[in-house]
Residue frames as a rotation matrix with the C-alpha (Angstrom) as fourth column:
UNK 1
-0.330 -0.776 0.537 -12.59
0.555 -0.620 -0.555 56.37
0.764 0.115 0.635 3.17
UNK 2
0.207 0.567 0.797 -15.10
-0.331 -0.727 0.602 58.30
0.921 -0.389 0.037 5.38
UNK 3
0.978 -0.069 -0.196 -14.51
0.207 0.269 0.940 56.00
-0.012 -0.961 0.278 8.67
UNK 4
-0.016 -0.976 -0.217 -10.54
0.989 0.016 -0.144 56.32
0.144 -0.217 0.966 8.19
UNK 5
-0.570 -0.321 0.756 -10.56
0.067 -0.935 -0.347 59.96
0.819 -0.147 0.555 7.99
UNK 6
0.417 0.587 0.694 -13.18
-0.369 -0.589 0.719 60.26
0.831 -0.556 -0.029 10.75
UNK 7
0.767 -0.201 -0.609 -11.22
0.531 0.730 0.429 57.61
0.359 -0.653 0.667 12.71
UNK 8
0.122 -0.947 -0.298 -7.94
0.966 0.182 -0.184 59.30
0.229 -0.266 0.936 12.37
UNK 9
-0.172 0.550 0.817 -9.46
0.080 -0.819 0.568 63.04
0.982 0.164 0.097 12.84
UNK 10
0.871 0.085 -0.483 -10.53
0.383 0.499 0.777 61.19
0.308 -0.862 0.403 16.33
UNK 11
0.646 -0.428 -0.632 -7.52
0.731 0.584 0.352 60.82
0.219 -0.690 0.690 17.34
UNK 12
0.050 -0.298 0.953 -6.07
0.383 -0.876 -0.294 64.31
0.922 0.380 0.070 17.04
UNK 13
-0.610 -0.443 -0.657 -4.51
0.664 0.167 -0.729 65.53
0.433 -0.881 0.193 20.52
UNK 14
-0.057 0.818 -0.573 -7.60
0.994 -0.009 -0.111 67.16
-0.096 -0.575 -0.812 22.58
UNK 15
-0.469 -0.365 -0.805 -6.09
0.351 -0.913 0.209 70.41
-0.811 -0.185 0.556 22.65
UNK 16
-0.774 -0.230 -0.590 -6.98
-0.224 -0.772 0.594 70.65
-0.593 0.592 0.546 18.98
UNK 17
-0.756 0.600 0.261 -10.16
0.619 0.528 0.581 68.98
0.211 0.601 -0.771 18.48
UNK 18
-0.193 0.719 -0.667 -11.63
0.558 -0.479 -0.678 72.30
-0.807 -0.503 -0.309 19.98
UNK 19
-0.607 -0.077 -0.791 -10.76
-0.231 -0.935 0.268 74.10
-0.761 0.345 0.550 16.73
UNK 20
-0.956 0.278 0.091 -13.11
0.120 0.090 0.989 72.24
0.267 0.956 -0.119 14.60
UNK 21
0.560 0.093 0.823 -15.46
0.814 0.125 -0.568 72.71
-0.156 0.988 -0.005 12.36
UNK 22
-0.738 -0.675 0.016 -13.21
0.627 -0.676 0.387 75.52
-0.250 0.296 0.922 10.61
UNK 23
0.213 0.952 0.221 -15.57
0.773 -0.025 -0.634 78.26
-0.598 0.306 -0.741 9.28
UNK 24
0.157 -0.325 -0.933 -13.25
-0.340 -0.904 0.258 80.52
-0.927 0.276 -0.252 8.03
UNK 25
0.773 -0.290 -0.565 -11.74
-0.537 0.177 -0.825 80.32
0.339 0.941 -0.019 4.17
UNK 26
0.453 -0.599 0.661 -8.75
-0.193 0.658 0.728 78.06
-0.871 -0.457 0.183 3.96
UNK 27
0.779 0.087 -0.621 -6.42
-0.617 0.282 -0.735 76.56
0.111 0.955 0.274 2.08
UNK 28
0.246 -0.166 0.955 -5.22
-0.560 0.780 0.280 73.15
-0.791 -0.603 0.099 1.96
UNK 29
0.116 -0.476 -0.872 -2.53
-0.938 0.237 -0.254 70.96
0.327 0.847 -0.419 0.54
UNK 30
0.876 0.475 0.083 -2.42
-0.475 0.880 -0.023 67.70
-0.084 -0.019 0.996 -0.14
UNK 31
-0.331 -0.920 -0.212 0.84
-0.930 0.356 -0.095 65.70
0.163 0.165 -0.973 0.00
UNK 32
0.901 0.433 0.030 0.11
-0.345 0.756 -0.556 62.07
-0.263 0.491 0.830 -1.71
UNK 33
-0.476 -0.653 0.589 2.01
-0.793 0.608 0.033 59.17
-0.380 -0.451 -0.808 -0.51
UNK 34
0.599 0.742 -0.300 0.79
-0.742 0.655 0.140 56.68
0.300 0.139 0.944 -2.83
UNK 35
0.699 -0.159 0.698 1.61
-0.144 0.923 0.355 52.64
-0.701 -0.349 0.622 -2.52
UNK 36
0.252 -0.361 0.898 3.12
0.640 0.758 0.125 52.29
-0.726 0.543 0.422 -5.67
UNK 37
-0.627 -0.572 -0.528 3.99
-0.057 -0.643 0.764 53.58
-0.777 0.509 0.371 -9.04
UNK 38
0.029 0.785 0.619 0.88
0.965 0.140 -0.224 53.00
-0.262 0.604 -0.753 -10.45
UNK 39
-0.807 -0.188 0.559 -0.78
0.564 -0.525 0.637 55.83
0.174 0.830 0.530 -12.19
UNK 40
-0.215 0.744 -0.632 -3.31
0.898 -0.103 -0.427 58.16
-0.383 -0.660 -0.646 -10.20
UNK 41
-0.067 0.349 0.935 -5.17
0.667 -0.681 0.302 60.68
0.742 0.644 -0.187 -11.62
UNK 42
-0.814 -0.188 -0.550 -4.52
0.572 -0.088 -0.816 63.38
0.105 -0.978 0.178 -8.16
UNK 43
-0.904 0.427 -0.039 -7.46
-0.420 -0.865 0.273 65.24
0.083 0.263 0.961 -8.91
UNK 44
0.150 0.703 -0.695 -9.89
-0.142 0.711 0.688 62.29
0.978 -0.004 0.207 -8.62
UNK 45
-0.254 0.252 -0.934 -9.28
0.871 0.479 -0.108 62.28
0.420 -0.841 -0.341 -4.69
UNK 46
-0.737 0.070 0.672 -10.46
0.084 -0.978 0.193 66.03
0.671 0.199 0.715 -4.41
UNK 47
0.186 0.978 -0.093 -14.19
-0.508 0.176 0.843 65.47
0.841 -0.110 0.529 -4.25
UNK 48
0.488 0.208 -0.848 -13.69
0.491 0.737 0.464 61.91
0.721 -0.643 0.258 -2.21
UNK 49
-0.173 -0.606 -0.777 -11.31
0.871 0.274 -0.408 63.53
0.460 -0.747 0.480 0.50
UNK 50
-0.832 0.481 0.277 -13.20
-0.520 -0.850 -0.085 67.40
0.194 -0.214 0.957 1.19
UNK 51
0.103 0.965 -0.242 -16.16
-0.345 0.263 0.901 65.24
0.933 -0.009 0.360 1.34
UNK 52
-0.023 -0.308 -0.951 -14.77
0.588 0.765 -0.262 62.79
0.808 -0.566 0.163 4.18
UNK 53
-0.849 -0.336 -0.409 -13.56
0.507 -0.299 -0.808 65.80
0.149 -0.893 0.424 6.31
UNK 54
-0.708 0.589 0.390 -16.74
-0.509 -0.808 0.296 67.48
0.490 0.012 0.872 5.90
UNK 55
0.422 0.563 -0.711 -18.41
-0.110 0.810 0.576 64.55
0.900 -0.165 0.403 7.22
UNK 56
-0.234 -0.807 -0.542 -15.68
0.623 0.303 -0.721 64.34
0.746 -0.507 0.432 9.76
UNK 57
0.751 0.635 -0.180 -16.56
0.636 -0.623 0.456 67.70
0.178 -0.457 -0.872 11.12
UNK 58
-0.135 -0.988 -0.073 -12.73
0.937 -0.151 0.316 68.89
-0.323 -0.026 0.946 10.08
UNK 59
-0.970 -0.237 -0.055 -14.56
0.195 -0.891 0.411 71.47
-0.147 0.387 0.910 8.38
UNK 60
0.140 0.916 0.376 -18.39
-0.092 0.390 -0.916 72.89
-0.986 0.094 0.139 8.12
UNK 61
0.908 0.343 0.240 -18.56
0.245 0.031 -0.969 73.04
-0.340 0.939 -0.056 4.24
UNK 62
-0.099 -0.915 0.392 -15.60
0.768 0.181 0.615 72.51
-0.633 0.362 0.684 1.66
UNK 63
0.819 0.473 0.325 -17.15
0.521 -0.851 -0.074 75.72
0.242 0.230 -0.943 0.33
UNK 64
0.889 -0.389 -0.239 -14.50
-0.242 -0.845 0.476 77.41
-0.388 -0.366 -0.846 2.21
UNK 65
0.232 -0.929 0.288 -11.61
0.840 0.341 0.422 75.77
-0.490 0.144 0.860 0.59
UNK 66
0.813 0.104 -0.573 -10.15
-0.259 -0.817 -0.516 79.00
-0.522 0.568 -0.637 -1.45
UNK 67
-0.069 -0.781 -0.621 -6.57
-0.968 0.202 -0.147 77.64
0.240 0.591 -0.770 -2.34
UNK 68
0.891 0.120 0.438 -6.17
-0.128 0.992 -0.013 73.74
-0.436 -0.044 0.899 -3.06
UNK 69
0.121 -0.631 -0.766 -2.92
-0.838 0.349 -0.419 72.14
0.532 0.693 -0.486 -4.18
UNK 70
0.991 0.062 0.119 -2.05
-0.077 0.989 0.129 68.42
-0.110 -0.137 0.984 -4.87
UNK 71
0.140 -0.906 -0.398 1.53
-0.969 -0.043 -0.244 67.31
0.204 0.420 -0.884 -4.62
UNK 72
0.932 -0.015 -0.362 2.13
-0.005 0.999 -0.053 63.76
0.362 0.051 0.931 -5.54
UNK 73
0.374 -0.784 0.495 5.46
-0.926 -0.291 0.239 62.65
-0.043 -0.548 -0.835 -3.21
UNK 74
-0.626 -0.778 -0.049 7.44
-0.780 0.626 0.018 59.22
0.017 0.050 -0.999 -2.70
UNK 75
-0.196 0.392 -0.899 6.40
-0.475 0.764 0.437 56.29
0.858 0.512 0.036 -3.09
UNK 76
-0.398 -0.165 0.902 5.37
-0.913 0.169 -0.372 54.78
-0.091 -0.972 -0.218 0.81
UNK 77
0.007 0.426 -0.905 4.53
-0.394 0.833 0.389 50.64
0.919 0.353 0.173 0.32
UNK 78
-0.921 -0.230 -0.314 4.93
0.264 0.222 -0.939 50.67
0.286 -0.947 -0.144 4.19
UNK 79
-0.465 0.449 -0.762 2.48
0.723 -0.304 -0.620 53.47
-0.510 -0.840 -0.184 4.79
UNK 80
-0.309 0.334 0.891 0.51
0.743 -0.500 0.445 54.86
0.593 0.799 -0.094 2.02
UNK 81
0.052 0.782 -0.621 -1.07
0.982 -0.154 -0.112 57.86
-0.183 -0.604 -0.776 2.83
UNK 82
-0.142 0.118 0.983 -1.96
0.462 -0.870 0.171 61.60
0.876 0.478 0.069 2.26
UNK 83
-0.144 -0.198 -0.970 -1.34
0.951 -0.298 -0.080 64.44
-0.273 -0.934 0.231 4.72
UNK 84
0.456 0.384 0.803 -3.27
0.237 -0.922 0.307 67.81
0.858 0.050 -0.511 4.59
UNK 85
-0.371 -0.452 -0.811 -2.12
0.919 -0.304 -0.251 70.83
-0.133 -0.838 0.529 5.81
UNK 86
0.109 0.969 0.220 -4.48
0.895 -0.192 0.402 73.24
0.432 0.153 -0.889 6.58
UNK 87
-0.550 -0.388 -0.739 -4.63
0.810 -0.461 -0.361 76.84
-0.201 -0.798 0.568 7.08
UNK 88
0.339 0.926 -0.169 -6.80
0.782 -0.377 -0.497 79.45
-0.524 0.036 -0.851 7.68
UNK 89
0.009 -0.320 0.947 -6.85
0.858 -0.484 -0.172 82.42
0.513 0.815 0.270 5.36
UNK 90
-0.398 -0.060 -0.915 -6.19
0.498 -0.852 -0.160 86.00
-0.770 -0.520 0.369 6.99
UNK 91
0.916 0.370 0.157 -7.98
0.397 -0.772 -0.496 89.33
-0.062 0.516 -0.854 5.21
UNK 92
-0.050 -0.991 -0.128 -4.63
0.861 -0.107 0.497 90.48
-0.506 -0.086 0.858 4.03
């Protein structure tokens, strides 16, 4: 998992590979595109995917995550896959 996310992280249009590592709070959803209709437990890819980008350098430390949600979406047997959307937190 750790090369794909660092691979596709890579490839992120220049402009915006200046804003990483985040260091601010954050909070990031998940939108889970699985393969099939199996049964996935969405909470078991938590750990394995905050780890990856931390490794990535998408973020320094998943420490800063403050809000997390998982939303489990269609079914993609073309193109599995999971798309985070990330945003920093303001002092409101």
């Amino acid at each position: 998992y750790m090369s794909i996310i660092d691979r596709d992280i890579k490839k992120l249009e220049p402009s915006h590979i200046t804003l990483f590592p985040l260091e601010s709070k954050l909070s990031v959803i998940y939108d889970v595109h699985p393969p099939d209709a199996r049964r996935r437990d969405l909470a078991n890819l938590d750990k394995v995917i905050s780890d990856c980008c931390t490794k990535a350098g998408l973020w320094s430390d998943d420490f800063n995550i403050d809000k997390l949600q998982f939303n489990r979406r269609d079914i993609n047997r073309k193109a599995p896959c999971i798309i985070a959307t990330i945003k920093e937190l303001t002092n409101e």
